[in-house]
C-alpha positions, 0 to 999 in steps of 0.5 A: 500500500502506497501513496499514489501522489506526488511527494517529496515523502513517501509511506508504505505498509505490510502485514504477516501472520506467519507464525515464522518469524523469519518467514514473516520478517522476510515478508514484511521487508520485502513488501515494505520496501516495494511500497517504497519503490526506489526511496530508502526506508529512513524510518520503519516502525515493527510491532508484533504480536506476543506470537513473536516473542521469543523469536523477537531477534529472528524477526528484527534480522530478516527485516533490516536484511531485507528492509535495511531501514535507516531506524527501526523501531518497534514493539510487541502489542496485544494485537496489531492494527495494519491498514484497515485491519485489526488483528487481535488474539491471533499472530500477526506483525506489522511494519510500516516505513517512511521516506522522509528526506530531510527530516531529523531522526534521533533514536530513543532508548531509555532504561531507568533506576530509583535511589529511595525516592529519586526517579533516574533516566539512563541512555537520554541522547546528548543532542536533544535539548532545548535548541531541539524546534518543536520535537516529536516524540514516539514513544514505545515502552514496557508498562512493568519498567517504566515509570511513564509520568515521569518521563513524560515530566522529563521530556517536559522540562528538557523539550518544553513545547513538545508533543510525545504520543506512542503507546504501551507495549502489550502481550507480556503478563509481568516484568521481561514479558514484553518486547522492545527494539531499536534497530538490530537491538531487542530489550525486555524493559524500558522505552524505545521511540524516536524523535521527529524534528525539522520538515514535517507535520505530526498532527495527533487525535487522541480519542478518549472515547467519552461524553460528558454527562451532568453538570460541570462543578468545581472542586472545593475539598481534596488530597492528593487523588481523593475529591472530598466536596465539589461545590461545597457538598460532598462529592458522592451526592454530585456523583449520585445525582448525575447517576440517577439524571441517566435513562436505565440503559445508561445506569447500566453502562454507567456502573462499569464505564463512569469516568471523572474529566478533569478541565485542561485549561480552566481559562477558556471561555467554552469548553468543547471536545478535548478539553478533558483530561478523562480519569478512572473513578476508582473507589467511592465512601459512603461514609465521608461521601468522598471519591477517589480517581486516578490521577492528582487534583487539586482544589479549585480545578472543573470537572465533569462526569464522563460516560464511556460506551462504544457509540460515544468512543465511535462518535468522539473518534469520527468527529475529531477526525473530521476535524482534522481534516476540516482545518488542515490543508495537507492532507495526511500521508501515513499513519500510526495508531496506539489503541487500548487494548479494552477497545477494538471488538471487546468494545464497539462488539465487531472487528476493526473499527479504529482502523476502519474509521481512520480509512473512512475518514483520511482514506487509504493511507499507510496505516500501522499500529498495534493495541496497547495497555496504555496510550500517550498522547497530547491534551490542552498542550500537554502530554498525559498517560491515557486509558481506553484511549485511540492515539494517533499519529498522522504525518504530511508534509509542512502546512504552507 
């Protein structure tokens, strides 16, 4: 799958199910590298199901002798997503590769340490700072090593302004479970990624699959992740209250899909889609009337209950997709898809739906991915750990 016109950039995609991993790697670098014609691969993104990994090494090698890409990068998933396909609970490996003459790639690999309370990063590159223009970085890491908030902080305080977005890798159960590589070089822990610089536009729509419900109310009381009072009255009763204002049909989704949406930038004169930073609700006192989320607030700060169900997931994803290519002038060229591992059929009760909207929205493009257990993406221009959540990354060329 190719782009058909012309551009300095060119994407391409492949997909294999074959349980060899030599075979499928074989596969892949073969049909990637025709997507891409006479151009090198200077970027290539390889995930794969937990089918590969024990043969992460044998799959990697086949692809750089048959791909030879400048940078690869890549991951293990709990399923894969390959142009409008989502391949879950069965083997499957992606690679995507992209021409991108001129653009900066700096490789990431990170792995990290802790002295009593003092969080360590080791591998950050000497290159990357401040003096960095508007860096994008694409993040894979392994759920069960690395302490993901804390990097997002660091990438914050070095490269102020950037965007991060990737996703968690999937397939493993516990620590040296999973997979991750950079170029000829496969870990069992940390954060692998790349950083995008110079000539080329990375939009990103992260879709946290939610509506809002109720009413807006300011926090009054609060520690840390617990909200005692919203409004000066218990936060239980406010919780309460939105519950029972819902049809039976949505009490019934609303007992295993309520979230909390946490107001981004609490300035703005209106709040729209995307000005919530949405959160698990995770516990709940009746006696005291307190509720517990998972994330730290603050007192002062809007919130608003949120509903989670497979058509408000479907809706919020198409709209904000329309959106995209509503008020952008490049049209998207290729793309990278981190979806929760709770989405996809388990979710919306049929097969390839994140991918499917994406084709009917920005058409058919290179689109490569996989399912994650957690997804990272930007919100109100900052960069957050999500849930239940569609980060995706779309590459064209610089907006004129």
């Amino acid at each position: 799958m190719t782009i058909g016109k012309a551009t300095t950039f060119r994407f391409s995609v492949a997909v294999s199910q074959s349980r060899d991993a030599t075979q499928a790697g074989q596969t892949l670098g073969q049909a990637a590298k025709n997507g891409l014609g006479e151009r090198t691969a200077d970027l290539a993104f390889l995930f794969f199901s937990r089918h590969y990994t024990d043969q992460a090494e044998q799959l990697t090698a086949a692809v750089h002798a048959e791909l030879a890409p400048r940078l690869l990068v890549g991951c293990t998933g709990e399923g894969i997503i390959a142009g409008a396909e989502e391949i879950e609970n069965a083997p499957g490996a992606t690679l995507w590769a992209a021409h991108l003459p001129g653009v900066h790639l700096t490789p990431l690999r990170l792995s990290f340490g802790q002295d009593e309370d003092q969080f360590s990063a080791t591998g950050w590159p000497d290159d990357l700072d401040r003096e960095t223009e508007s860096p994008v970085f694409v993040l894979m890491a392994d759920p069960f090593s690395t302490p993901v908030d804390e990097v997002l902080s660091l990438i914050a305080d070095r490269c102020p302004g950037s965007t991060a977005i990737g996703g968690l890798a999937g397939g493993g159960h516990d620590l040296g479970g999973n997979r991750m590589l950079v170029n000829d070089e496969v870990y069992d822990g940390g954060l692998v990624g790349v950083v995008l610089s110079g000539p080329i536009c990375v939009r990103t729509i992260i879709s946290q699959g939610c509506r809002p419900i109720g009413e807006r109310y300011v926090i009054t009381k609060a520690e840390n992740n617990v909200i005692h009072e919203l409004g000066g009255a218990p936060a239980l009763e406010h919780l309460q209250a939105t519950f029972e204002s819902l049809s039976s049909e949505e009490q019934h989704r609303a007992h295993r899909a309520l979230h909390l949406g946490l107001l981004i930038d609490e300035h703005r004169n209106r709040f729209e889609r995307g000005d919530f930073l949405v959160r698990n609700l995770i516990g709940a006192d009746r006696t005291s009337g307190s509720v517990a989320i998972g994330d730290v607030v603050r007192e002062g700060q809007t919130v608003q209950f949120h509903l989670r169900d497979a058509q408000s997931a479907s809706e919020d994803l198409h709209v904000l997709l329309a959106a995209d290519r509503s008020t952008h002038q490049q049209l998207p060229l290729g793309a990278l898809v981190f979806s929760c591992c709770g989405r996809g059929h388990g979710l919306f009760g049929r097969p390839h739906h994140d991918a499917g909207a994406l084709r009917e929205r920005v058409g058919d493009i290179p689109v490569a991915g996989f399912f994650a257990q957690g997804e990272i993406g930007p919100v109100g221009g900052s960069n957050f750990l999500h849930g239940y959540t569609a980060s995706i990354a779309l590459f064209s060329e610089p907006e004129s």
